[in-house]
N, C-alpha and C positions, 0 to 999 in steps of 0.2 A: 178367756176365763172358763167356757163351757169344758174345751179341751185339757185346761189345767189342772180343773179343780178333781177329777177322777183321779187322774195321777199321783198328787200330793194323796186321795184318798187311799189308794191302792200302797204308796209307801208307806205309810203309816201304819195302816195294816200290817206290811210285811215288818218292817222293824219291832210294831208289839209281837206279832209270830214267834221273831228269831229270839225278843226275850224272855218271852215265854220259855222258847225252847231251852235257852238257859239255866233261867232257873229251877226248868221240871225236867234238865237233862240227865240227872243220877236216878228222880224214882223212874222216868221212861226205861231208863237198863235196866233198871230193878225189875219192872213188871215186863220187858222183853224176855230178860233168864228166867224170868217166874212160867211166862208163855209157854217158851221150848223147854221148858222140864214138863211141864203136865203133858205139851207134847209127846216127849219122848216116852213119857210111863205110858201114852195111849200105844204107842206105838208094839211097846214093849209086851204091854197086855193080851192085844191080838194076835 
């Protein structure tokens, strides 16, 4: 049980992660392209 019970904790975790990452997978692109735009204006500015 000692050995078990992290494991089941650990997937569980991962599983809310992945749907997490699901359901916040379109704004994460949003605010990656939002990212590398203010990037590239830095860029562009220096």
């Amino acid at each position: 049980m000692i050995g078990s019970a992290p494991l089941l904790y650990w997937v569980f975790i991962l599983f809310d992660f992945l749907a997490t990452l699901g359901l916040l997978s379109n704004r994460v692109q949003r605010v990656n392209l939002h990212s590398i735009k203010i990037r590239q204006c830095r860029l562009t500015q220096n």
